[in-house]
C-alpha positions in Angstrom: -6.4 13.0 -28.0 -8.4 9.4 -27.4 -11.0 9.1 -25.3 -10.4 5.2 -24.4 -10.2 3.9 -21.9 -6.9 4.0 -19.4 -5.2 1.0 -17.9 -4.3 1.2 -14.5 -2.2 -0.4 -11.8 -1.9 0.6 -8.0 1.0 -0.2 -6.3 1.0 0.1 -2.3 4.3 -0.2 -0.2 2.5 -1.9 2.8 4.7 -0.2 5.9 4.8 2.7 4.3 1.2 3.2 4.3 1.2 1.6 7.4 3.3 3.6 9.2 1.7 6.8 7.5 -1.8 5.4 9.0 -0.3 4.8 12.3 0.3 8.1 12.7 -2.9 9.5 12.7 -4.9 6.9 14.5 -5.5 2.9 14.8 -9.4 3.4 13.6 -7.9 3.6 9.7 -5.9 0.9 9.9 -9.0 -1.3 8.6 -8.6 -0.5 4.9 -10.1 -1.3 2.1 -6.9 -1.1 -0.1 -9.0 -2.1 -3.5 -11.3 0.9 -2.6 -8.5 3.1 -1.7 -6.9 2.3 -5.1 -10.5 3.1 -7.1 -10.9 6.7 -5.0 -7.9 7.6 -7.2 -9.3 7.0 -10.4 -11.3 8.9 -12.8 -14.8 7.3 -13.9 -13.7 7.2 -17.5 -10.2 4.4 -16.1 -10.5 1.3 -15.3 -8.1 -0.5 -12.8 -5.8 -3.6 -14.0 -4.9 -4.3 -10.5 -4.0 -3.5 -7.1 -0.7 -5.5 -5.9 0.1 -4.9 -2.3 3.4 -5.3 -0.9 4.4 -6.5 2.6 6.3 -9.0 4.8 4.6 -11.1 6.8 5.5 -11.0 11.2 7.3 -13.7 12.5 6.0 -14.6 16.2 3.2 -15.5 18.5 2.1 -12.1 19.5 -1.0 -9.5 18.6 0.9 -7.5 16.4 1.1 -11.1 14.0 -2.1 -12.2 15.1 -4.0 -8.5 13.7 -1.9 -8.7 10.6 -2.8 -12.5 9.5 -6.5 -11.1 9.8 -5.8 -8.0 7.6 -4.4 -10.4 4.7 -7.1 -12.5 5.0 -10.0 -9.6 4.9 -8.1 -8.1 1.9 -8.2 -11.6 -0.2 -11.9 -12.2 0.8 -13.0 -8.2 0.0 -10.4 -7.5 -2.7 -10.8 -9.5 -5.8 -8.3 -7.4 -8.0 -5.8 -7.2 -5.5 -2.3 -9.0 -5.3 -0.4 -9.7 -2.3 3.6 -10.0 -2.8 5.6 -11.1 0.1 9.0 -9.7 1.2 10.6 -10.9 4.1 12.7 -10.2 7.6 16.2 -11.0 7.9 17.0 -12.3 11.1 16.9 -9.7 14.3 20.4 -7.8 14.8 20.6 -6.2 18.2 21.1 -2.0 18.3 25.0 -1.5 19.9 23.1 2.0 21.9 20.1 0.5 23.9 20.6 -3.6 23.2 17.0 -3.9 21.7 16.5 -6.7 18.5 15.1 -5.1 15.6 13.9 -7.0 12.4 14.9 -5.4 9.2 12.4 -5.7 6.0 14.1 -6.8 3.0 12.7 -7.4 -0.8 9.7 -5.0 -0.5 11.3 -2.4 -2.3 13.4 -5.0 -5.3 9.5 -6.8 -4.9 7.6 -3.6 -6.2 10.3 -2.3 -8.7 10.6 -5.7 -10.4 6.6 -5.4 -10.9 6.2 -1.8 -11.9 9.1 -2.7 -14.8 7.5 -5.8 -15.8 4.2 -4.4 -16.0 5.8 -1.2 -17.9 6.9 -3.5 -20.7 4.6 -5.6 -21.2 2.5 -2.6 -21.9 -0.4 -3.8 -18.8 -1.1 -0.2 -18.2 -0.8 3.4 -19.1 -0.8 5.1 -15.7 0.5 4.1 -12.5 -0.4 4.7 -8.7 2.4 4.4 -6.3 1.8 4.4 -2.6 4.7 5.2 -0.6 6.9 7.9 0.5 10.2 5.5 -0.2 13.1 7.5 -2.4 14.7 3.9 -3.1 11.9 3.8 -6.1 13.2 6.6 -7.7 14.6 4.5 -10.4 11.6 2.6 -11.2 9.8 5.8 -11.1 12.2 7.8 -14.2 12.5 4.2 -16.3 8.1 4.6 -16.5 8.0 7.7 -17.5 11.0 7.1 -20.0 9.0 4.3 -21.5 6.2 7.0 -22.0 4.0 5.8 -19.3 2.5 8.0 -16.2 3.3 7.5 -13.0 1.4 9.3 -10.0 2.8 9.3 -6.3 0.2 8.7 -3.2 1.6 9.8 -0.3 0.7 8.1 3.1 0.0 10.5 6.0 2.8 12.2 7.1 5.5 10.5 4.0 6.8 12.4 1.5 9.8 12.6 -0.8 11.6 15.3 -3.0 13.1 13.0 -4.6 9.5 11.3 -6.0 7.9 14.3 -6.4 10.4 15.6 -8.8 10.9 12.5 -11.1 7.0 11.7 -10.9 4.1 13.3 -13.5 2.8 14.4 -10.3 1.9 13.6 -6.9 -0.8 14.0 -4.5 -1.3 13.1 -0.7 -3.7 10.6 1.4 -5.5 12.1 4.0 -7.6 11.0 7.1 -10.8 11.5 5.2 -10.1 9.5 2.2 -9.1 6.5 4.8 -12.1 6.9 6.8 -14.2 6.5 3.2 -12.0 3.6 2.4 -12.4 1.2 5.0 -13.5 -2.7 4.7 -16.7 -4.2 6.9 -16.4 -4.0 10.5 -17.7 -8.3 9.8 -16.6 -10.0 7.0 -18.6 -13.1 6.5 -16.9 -16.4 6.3 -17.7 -20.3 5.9 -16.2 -20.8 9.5 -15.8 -17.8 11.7 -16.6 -14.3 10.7 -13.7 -11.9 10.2 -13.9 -8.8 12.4 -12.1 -5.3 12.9 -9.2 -5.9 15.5 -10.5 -4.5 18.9 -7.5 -2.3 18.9 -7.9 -1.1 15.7 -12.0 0.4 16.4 -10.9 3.3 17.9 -12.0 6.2 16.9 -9.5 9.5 16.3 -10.4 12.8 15.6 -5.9 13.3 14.5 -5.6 14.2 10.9 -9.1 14.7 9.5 
């Protein structure tokens, strides 16, 4: 058995862990995804990277407007962390109540495509998936095929079966591991300081 070191990537299905978040309160939303990534870890690992996966709104609305600040906080805070873009198709109007609904695509072909890339060029030894998503089954058996380890996060209130029985094992993200893993309230810029979205302060007492 060795005693170096482990190489380690984190990979975090954005909505997922949004959605998950969302359900216990908005004061989490605010987080830290490097740190989140670390509190995994063991002190004896190091991590290779953290590559967060998302689409960015379309719009002129709050919803964009709190997102664009997010990104920006998480590229000023995070310096091992990757952001990789998906995208929205165009909206497609529900046939029951009329309502336009955007549908992600790529987030899921986005994070495969990495985890396998990263699996053979040998960049780590263990993986960290975030997300509750049974479309990365797939990538999830070809890792540990290779001989690699792969560990599923799950976001509040996400699971899977279908992760939990082709992963080396799995584990779940509570309220009290997000409340330790949140950025500044200010993050100091060269123009305007970055600051927690008004909405997003607060505070919840759900799911701790």
């Amino acid at each position: 058995m060795t005693n170096r070191q482990q190489k380690i990537i984190v990979y975090i299905d954005g909505f997922n862990l949004y959605y998950g978040i969302r359900s216990l309160g908005q004061s989490y939303k605010w987080l830290n995804a490097e740190v989140l990534a670390n509190s995994f870890v063991e002190l004896n690992n190091t991590i290779v990277s953290v590559k967060y996966f998302t689409t960015k709104l379309n719009g002129n609305n709050e919803d964009v407007y709190r997102q664009a600040i997010y990104l920006d906080a998480l590229k000023r805070c995070c310096s091992k962390t990757k952001i990789i873009m998906g995208f929205f198709t165009k909206a497609r109007k529900c046939k029951n109540c009329n309502s336009k609904n955007n549908e992600e695509k790529q987030t899921d072909v986005n994070i495969a495509c990495e985890i396998m890339q990263d699996c053979y060029e040998d960049n780590f030894d263990i993986a960290y998936l975030v997300s509750g998503d049974s479309d990365l089954v797939s990538p999830v058996k070809k890792t540990l095929e290779l001989g690699k380890t792969m560990i599923i996060a799950f976001p509040p209130n996400r699971t899977s079966k279908e992760l939990i029985k082709v992963a080396t094992s799995h584990f779940y993200i509570d309220g009290n591991r997000l409340k330790k893993c949140q950025l500044p309230d200010k993050i100091i810029t060269k123009r305007n300081p970055l600051k927690r979205p008004e909405k997003w302060t607060k505070k919840e007492t759900i799911g701790i």
